[in-house]
N, C-alpha and C positions, 0 to 999 in steps of 0.2 A: 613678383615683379618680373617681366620680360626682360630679355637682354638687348631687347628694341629700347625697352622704356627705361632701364638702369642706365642704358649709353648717354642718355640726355642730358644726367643728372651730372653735375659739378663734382662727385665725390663718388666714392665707395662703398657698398654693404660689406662689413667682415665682419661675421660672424657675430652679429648683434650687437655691433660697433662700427663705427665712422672713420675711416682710414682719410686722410687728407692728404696726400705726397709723403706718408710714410709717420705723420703724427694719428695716434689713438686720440680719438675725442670720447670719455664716460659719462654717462649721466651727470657725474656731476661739476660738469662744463656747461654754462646754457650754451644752446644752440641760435643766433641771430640770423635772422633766413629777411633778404633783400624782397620787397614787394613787386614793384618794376620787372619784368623779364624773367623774373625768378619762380613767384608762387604766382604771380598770374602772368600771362603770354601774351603781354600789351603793357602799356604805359599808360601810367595812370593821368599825366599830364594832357595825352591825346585823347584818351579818354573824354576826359573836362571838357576840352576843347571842342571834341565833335557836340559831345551834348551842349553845351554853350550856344554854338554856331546854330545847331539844328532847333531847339528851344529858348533865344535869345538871337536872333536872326539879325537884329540892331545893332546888337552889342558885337558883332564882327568889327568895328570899326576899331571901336575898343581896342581889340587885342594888340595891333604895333604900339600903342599909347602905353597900354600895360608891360611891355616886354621893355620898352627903352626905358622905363622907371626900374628894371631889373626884373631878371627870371624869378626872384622871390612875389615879386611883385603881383607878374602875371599868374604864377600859380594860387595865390593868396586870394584872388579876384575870382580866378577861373571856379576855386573851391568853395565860395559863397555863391555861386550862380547854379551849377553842375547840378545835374540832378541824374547821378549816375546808381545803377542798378543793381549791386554788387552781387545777386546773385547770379547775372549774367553773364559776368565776367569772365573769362575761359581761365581755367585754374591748371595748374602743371599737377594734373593728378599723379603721376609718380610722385613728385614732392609731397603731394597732400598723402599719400600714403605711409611715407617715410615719415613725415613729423608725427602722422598718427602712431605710427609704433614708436618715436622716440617718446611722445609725451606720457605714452602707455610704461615705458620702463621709468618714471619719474623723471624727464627731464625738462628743462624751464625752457621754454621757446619765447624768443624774444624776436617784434617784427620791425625790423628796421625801413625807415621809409622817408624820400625829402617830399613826401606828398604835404599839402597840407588839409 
């Protein structure tokens, strides 16, 4: 990993360990890594949205209707319509590096996300 591409990253490599502000994370910590901004370089909410807008051209009206019944709401709606592509999705390949070596030393990766 570059020292371009480790500067990006939220944390530290030490020595085949995860430094966070001075706490050690081991294997046998899982690891919860954020969807959003995190492992992909976009939002998955805009995501929806554009695909919605662009394949559901109608259903733009929709979207103030859906948002003023609550952001659960419109996202719940947006993710029955979307017909998003995930492997296009631009990925934080330094992260997807780094979870590949932690899950390679045994560790649990859990993906937390308010997608629906």
């Amino acid at each position: 990993m570059s020292d371009r591409d480790s500067a990006s990253l939220p944390y530290h490599l030490v020595e085949n360990s995860v430094s966070l502000d001075g706490i050690q994370a081991s294997k046998d910590h899982p690891l919860v890594v954020d969807l959003d901004g995190t492992l992909i370089d976009t939002d998955m909410l805009q995501e929806s949205a554009l695909s919605v807008v662009t394949n559901h051209p109608g259903k733009v009206f929709n979207l103030p209707i859906w948002l003023f019944q609550g952001r659960a709401t419109l996202k719940r709606r947006l993710a029955q319509l979307a017909n998003i592509d995930f492997e296009t999705l631009p990925l934080n390949q330094a992260l997807i590096a780094f979870l590949r070596t932690e899950k390679a030393r045994g560790r649990q990766l859990v993906l937390a996300t308010a997608s629906d």
